[in-house]
N, CA and C of each residue as an Amber inpcrd file, in Angstrom:
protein
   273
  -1.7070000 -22.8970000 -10.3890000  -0.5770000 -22.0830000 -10.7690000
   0.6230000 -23.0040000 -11.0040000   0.6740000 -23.3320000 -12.3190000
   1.6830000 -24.3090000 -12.5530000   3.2270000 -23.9120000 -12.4310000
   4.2670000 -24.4440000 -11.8220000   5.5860000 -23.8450000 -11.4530000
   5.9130000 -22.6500000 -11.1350000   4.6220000 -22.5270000 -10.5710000
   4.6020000 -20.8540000  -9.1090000   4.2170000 -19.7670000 -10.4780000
   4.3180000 -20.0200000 -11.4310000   3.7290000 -18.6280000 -12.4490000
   2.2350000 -18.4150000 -12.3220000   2.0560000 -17.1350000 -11.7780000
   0.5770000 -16.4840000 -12.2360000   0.4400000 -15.5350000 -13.4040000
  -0.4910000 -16.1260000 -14.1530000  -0.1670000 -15.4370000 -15.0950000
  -1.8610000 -14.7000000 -15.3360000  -2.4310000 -14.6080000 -13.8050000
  -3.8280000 -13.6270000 -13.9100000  -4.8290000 -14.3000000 -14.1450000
  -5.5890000 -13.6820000 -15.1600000  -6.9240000 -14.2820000 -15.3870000
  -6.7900000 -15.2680000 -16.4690000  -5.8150000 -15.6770000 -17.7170000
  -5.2840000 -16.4660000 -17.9500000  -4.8950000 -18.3330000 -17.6250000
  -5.6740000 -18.9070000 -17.9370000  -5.5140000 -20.2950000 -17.9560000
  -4.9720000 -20.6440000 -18.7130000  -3.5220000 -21.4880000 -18.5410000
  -2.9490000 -22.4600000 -19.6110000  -3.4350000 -23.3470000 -20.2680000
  -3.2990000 -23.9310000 -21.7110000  -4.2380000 -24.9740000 -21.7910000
  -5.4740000 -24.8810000 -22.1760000  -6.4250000 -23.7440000 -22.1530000
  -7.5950000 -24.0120000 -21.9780000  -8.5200000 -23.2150000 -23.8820000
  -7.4060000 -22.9810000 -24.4600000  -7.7970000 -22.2870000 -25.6860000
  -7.8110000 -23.6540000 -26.3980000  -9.1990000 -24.2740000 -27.4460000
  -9.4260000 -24.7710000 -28.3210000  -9.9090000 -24.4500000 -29.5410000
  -9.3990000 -25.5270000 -30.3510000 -10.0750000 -24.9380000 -31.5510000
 -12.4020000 -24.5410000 -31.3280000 -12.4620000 -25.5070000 -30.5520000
 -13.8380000 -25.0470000 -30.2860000 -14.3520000 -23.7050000 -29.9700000
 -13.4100000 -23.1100000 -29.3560000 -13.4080000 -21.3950000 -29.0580000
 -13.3250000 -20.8510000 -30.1720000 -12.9580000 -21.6970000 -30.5190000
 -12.6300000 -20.6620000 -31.6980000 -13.4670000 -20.4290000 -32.8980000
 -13.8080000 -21.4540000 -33.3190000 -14.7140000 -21.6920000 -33.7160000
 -16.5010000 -21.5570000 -33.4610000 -16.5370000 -21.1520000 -32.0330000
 -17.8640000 -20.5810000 -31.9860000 -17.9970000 -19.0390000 -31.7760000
 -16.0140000 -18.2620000 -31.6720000 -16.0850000 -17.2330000 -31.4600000
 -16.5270000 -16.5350000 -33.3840000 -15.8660000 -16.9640000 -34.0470000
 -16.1480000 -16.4800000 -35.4050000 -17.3210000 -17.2910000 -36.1110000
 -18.1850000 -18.5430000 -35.3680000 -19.7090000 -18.6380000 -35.9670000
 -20.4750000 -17.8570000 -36.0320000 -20.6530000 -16.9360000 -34.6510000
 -21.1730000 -15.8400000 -34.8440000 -21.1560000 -14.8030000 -35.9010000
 -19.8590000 -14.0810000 -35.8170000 -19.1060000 -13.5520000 -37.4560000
 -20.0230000 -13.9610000 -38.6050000 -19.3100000 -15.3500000 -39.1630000
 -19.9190000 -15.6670000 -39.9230000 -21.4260000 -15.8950000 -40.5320000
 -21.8290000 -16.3940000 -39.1720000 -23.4560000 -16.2530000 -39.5760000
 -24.1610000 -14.8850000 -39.4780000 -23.5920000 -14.1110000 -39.1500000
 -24.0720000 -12.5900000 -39.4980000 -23.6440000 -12.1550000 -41.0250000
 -22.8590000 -12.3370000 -41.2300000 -22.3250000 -11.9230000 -43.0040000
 -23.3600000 -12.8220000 -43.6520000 -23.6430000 -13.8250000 -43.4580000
 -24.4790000 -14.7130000 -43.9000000 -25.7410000 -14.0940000 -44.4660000
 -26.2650000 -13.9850000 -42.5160000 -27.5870000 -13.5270000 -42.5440000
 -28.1160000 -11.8100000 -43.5250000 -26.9220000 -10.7620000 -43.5260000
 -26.7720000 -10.0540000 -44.4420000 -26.9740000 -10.1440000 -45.6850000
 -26.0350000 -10.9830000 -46.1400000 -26.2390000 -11.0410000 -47.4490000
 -27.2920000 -11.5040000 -48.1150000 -28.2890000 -12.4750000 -46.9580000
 -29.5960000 -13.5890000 -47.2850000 -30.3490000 -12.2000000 -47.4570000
 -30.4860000 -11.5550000 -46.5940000 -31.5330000 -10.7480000 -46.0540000
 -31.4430000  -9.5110000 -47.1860000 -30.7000000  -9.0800000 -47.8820000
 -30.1360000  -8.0500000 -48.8370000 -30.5370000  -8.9080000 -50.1450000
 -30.7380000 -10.0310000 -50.3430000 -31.1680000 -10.6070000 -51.9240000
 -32.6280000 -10.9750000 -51.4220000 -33.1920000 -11.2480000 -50.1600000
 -34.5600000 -11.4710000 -50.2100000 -35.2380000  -9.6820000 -50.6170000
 -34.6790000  -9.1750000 -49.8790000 -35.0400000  -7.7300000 -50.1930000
 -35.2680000  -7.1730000 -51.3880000 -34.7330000  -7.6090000 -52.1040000
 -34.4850000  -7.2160000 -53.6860000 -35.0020000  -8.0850000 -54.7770000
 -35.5570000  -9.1730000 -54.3430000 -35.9630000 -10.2510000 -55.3340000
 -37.2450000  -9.9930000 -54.7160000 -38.2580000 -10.1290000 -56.8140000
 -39.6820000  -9.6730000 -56.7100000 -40.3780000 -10.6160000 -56.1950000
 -41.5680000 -10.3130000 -56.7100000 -42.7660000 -11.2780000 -56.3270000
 -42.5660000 -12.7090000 -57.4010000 -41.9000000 -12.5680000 -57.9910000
 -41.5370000 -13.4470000 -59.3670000 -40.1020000 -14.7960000 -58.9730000
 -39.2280000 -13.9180000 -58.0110000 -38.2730000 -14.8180000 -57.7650000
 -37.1530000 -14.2200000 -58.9130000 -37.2020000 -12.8960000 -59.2460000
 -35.7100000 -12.3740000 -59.7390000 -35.4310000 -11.4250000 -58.6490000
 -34.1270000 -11.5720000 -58.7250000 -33.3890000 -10.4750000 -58.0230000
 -32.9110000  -8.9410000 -59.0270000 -33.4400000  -7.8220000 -58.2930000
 -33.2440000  -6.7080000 -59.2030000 -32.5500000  -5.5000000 -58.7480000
 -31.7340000  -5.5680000 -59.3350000 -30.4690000  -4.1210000 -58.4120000
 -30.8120000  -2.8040000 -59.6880000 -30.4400000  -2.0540000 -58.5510000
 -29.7660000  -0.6330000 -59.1370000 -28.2560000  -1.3870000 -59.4080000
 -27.2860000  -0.4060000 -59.9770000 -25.8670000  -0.6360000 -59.7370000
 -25.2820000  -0.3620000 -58.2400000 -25.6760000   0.7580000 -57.9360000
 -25.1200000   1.0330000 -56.9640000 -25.5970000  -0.5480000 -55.5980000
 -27.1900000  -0.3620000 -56.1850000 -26.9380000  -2.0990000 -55.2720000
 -26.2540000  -3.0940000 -55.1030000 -25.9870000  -3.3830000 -56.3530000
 -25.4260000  -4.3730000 -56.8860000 -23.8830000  -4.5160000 -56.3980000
 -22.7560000  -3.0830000 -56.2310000 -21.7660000  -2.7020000 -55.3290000
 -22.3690000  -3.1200000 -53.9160000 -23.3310000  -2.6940000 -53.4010000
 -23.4130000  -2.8900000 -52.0050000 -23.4330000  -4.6610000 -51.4890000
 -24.1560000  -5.0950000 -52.5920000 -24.4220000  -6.4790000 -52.5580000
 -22.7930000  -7.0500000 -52.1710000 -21.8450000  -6.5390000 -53.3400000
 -20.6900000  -7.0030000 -53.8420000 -19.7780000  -7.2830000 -51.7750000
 -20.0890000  -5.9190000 -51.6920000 -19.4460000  -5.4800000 -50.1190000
 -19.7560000  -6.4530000 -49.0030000 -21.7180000  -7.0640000 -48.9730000
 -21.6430000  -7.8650000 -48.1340000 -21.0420000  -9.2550000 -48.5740000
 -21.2690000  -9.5580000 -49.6170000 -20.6130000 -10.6950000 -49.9220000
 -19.2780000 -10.7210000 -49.8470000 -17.9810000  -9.5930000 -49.3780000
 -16.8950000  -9.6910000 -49.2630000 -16.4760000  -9.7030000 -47.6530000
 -17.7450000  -8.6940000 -47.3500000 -17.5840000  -8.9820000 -45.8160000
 -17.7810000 -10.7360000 -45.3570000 -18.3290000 -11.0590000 -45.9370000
 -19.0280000 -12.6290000 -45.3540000 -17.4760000 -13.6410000 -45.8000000
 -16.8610000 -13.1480000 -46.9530000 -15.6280000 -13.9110000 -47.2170000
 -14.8390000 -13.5360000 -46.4220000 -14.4260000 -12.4290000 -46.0510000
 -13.1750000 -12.1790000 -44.8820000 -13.8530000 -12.6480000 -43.5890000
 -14.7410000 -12.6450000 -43.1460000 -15.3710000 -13.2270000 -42.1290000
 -14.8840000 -15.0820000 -41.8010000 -14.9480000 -15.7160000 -43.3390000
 -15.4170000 -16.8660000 -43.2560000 -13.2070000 -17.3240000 -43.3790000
 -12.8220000 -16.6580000 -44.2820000 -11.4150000 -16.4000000 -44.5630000
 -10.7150000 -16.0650000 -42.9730000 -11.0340000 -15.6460000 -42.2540000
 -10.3610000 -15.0890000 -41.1800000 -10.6500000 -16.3270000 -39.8310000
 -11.6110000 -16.7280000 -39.7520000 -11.9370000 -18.4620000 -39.3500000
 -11.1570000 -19.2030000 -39.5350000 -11.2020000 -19.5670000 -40.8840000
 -10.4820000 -20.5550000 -41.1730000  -9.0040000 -20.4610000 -40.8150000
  -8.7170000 -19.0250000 -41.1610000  -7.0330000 -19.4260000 -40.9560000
  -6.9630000 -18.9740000 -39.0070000  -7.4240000 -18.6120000 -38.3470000
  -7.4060000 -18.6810000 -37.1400000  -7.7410000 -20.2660000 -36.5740000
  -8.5290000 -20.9440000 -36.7710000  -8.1650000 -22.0740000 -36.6360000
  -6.9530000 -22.7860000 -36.9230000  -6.8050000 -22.8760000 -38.1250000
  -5.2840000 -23.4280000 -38.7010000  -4.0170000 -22.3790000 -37.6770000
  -4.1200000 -21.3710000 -37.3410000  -3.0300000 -20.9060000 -36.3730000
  -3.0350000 -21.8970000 -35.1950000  -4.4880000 -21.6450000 -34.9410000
  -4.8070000 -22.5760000 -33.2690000  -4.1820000 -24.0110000 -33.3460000
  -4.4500000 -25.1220000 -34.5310000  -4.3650000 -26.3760000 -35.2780000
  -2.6660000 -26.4390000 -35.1620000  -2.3490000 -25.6900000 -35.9400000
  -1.0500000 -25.1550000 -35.9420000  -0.2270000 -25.4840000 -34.6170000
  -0.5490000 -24.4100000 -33.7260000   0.3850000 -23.7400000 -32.1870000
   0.2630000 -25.5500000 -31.7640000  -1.0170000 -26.1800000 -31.5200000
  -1.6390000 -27.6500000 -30.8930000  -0.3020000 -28.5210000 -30.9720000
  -0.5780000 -28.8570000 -32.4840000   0.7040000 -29.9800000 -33.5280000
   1.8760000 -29.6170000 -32.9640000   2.5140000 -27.9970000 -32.6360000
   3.8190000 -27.9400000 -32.4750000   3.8250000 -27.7380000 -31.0210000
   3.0850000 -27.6340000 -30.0240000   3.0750000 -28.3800000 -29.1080000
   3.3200000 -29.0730000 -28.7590000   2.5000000 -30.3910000 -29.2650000
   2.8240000 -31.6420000 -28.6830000   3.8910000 -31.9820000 -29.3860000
   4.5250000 -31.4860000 -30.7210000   5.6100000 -32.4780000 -30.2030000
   6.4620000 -31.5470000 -29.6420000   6.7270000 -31.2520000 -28.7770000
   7.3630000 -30.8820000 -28.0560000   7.5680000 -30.8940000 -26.9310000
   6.9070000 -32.3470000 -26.7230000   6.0550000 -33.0200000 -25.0590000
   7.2490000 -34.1100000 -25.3120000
């Protein structure tokens, strides 16, 4: 309890970009695995992929989910990267 503050279940210090980064791997490799799993589904015995339209929208959706997924990472890191840099200098 650094300078008598409790601040609970809370540790100072202890958020890295590594947290962070394995909290949204998960994320990401699920949008991933979606979208893999949604074009194996649909591609023949031949190796084309064949939509309805309306598939082809659904397709569109996981592939946007997998970008805000992968979009929302990145800049949560760069916050984390961010808070770090203006930290220290401030040591």
């Amino acid at each position: 309890m650094p300078n008598g503050i409790d601040n609970g279940l809370l540790r100072p210090f202890q958020l890295t970009t590594s947290d962070v980064a394995d909290a949204f791997e998960g994320f990401i490799q699920s949008a991933d695995e979606d979208v893999e799993n949604f074009i194996t589904g649909n591609t023949n015995d031949d190796g084309v992929l064949e939509m309805s339209a309306s598939q082809s929208l659904e397709l569109q959706q996981l592939m946007a989910d997998q970008s805000i997924a992968a979009q929302t990472g990145t800049s949560t890191l760069k916050g984390v990267k961010d808070s770090i840099v203006a930290a220290a200098r401030n040591i």
